[in-house]
N, C-alpha and C positions, 0 to 999 in steps of 0.2 A: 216588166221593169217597175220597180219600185217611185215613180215618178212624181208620190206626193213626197218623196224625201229625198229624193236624189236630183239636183239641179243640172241642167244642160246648158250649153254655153257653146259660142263660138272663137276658136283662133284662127286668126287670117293672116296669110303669109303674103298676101298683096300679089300673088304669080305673075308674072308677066311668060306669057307662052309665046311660043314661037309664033314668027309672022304678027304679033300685036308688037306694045310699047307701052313704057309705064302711065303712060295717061290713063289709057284703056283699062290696065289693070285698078288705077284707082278710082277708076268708075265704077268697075266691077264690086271697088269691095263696097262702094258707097248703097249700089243696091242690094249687093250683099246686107248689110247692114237693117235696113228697110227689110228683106224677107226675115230676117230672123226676128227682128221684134214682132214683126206679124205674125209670126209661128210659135213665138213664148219660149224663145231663148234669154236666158238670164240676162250674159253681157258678151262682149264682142271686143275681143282682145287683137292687139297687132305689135307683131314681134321683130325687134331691134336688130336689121342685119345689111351689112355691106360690103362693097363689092363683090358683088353676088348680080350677074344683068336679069337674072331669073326671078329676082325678089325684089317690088320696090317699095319696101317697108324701112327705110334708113331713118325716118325722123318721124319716129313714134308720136313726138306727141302736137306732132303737124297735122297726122293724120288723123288721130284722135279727134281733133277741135274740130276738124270736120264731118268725121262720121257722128259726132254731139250733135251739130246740126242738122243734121241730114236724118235725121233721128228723134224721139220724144219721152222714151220712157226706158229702154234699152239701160245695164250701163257697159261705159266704154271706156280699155282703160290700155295697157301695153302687157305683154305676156313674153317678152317681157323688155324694160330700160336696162340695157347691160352698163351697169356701175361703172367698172375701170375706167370705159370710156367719158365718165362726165366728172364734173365736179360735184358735192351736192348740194350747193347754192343753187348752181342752175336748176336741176330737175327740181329742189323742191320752188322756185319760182314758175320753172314752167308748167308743174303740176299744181303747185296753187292757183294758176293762174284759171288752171282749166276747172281746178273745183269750183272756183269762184263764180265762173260763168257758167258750169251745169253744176250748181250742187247738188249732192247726194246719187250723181250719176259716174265720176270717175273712179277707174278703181288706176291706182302703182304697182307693177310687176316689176321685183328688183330681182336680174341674174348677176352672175359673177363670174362670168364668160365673155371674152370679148364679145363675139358673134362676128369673127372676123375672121382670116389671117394674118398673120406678123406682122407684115410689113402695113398693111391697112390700121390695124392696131397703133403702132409706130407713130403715123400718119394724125389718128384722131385724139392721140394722148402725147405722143413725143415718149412713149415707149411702148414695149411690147410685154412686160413681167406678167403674170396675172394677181389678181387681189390676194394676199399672202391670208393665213389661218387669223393674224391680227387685222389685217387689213377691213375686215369686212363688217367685224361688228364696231369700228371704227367708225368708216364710212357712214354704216347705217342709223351709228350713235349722233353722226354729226346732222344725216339726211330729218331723223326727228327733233332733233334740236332749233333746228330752219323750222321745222312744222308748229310744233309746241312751244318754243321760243323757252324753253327749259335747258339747263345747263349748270355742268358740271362746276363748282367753285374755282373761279380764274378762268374757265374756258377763254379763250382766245377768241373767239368768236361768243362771246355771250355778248357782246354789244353789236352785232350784226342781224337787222331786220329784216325778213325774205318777205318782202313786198310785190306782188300779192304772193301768200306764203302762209308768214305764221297765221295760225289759227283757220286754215282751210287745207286741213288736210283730206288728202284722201284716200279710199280702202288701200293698204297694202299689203301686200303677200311675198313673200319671199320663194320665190323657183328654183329647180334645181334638178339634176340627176344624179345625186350621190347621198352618200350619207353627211357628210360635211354641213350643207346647207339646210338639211332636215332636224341635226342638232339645234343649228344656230336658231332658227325659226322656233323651236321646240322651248327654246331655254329664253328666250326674247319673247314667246306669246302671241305668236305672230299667226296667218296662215299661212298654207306649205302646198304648193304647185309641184306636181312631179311630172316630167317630161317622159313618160311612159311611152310615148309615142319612140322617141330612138333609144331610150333605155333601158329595155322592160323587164330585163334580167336583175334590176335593183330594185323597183318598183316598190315592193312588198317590205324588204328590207326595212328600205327608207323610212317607208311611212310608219311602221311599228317602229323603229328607231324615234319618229317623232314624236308621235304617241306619247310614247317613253319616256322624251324628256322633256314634255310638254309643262310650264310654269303658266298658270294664271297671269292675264297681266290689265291692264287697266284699256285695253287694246280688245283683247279676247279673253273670253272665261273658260273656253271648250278649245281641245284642238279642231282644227277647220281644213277639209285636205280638197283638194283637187286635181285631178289626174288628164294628163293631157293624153290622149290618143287619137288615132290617125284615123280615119271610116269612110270607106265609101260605101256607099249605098245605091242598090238599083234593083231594076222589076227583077231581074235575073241573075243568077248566079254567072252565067256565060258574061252578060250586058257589064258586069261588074268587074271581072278579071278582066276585059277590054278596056276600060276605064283606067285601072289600075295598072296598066302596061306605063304608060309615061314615067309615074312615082317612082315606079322602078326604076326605070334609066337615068330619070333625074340626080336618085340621091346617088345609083353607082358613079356616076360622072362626078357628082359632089367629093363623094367620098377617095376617090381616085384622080382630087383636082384639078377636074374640070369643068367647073361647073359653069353653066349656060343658062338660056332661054329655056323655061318648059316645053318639052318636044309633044308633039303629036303623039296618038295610039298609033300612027300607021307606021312611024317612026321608030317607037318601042317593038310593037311588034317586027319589024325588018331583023334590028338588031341582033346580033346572037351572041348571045350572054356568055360569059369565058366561065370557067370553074369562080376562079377568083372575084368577076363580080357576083355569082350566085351565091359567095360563102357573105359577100356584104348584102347583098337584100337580105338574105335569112338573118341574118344577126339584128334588124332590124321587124320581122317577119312577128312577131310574139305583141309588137306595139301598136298592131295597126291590124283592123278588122273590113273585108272588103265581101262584099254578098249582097243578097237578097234582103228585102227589112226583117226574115223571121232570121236570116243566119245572124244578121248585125244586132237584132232583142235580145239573141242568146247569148254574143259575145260582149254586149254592154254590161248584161247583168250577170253574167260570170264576173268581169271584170269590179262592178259593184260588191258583189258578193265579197271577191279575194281581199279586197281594200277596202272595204266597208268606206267607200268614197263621198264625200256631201255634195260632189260636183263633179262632170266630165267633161272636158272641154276640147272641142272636136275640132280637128284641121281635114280637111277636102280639097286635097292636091288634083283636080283632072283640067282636062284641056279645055274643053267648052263651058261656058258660064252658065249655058244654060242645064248641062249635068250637074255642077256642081252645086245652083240652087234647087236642081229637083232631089238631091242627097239629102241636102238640109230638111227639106220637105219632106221624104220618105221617114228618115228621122225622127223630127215631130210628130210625125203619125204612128208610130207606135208604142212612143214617150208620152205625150201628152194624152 
């Protein structure tokens, strides 16, 4: 793997697995956290999702100011803050907040996905629409406006101070799995996160889409891409599909809403998968690399290769904490 130019990176989904509770799980990522800066992972991203009892990442950037701490050199940022759900006074307050006291260590991941269902959506905004094709470079026009304290003539908000705020911004990226938000990002100047990991059949698309319509801006001078995918890692190829048995059931249940606690491998394995859930793992199957470290070198750098990627940023769905940080581990060693 091309490892003097291709950056590695961690996304944590905070799991809460069966038989634990979200305390536990935010232990886990906190020493999560800690292994990856000792292993020369870039940064260490935590992604915006609720009620979900399997996930207990709801308040990105709660968790954020903690793994800053817990931490020294790392940076640490969300992968992403799902927009619809806030206002952007607040995030750029609570992000300034957090630049302010790590600076040059957070980074902003802006989606535009609840990370929800409806009714939860409903609940945290008092509605459920999603950010419309206007909506978004809207928002995001307002979210820098709070950072930069720049503004459009008459803005309505140009006499509003995001204390701490303006003038401690931090990295942003705009995320996505479609072509929509690779525009947007492309034509704004921005960097561009693609969720490869559940959508890998747009992947390629996207990112030459962004490519494409990528404008210089005072922000970035180069397109900047990162690609999220899925990996597990271990001595064996056997040792590896065992691991990977949970992920699967996971996101069937996910995607067949029901989704729970991280189950067990002995659990996954019992199961027996219908037609209908095996046509939903596979659809997901193309985003997520699971093997030995020589099968996971070849599917990194395939996957670099196809997307001429500047960064990959890995999620490590398994049950035991201590697999998941020897993945990361195996990882690093044939990266670094």
């Amino acid at each position: 793997m091309p490892s003097n130019q291709t950056k590695l990176s961690v996304l944590d989904l905070v799991p809460v697995v069966e038989g634990s509770n979200p305390a536990v799980a935010l232990a886990n990522s906190t020493e999560l956290v800690q292994a990856a800066e000792r292993l020369g992972y870039h940064r260490h991203w935590v992604a915006e999702h609720h009620n979900m009892t399997g996930i207990a990442s709801s308040a990105p950037a709660v968790i954020i100011a903690h793994l800053a701490v817990s931490s020294e050199r790392i940076r640490v940022g969300s992968g992403g803050v799902m927009l619809p759900n806030h206002q952007p006074l607040v995030v750029a307050e609570q992000f300034g907040t957090l630049e302010s006291l790590h600076p040059g260590r957070i980074d902003l991941g802006i989606g535009r996905a609840p990370g929800t269902d409806q009714v939860t959506a409903a609940a945290l905004r008092r509605g459920v629409d999603p950010l419309s094709d206007e909506d978004l470079p809207r928002q995001l026009g307002e979210l820098l406006g709070f950072f930069t304290g720049e503004w459009a003539s008459g803005h309505p908000y140009s006499q509003i101070t995001a204390v701490p705020g303006e003038g401690a911004m931090p990295e942003i990226w705009l995320l996505g799995s479609s072509g929509y938000t690779a525009q947007v990002a492309g034509l704004l100047g921005m960097p561009y996160s693609f969720a490869h990991h559940f959508s890998a059949g747009n992947t390629e698309a996207a990112v030459a889409l962004y490519r494409s319509r990528f404008e210089p801006s005072e922000y970035l001078q180069e397109p900047k891409v990162m690609i999220g995918v899925g990996v597990i890692c271990a001595e064996t190829e056997e040792q590896a599909r065992w691991l990977a048995g949970p992920s699967r059931l996971a996101f069937s249940r996910l995607r067949s809403g029901r989704p729970g606690r991280f189950p067990t491998p002995e659990e996954a394995q019992a199961h027996d998968f219908t037609p209908d859930e095996e046509a939903v793992i596979s659809s997901i199957a193309k985003g997520h690399i699971f093997g030995s470290p020589e099968t996971v070198k070849a599917g990194l750098a395939d996957l670099i290769d196809r997307t001429g990627a500047d960064e990959l940023i890995i999620s490590t769905m398994v049950y035991e904490q201590s697999d998941r940080l020897r993945s990361y581990e195996l990882v690093a060693d044939i990266a670094f």
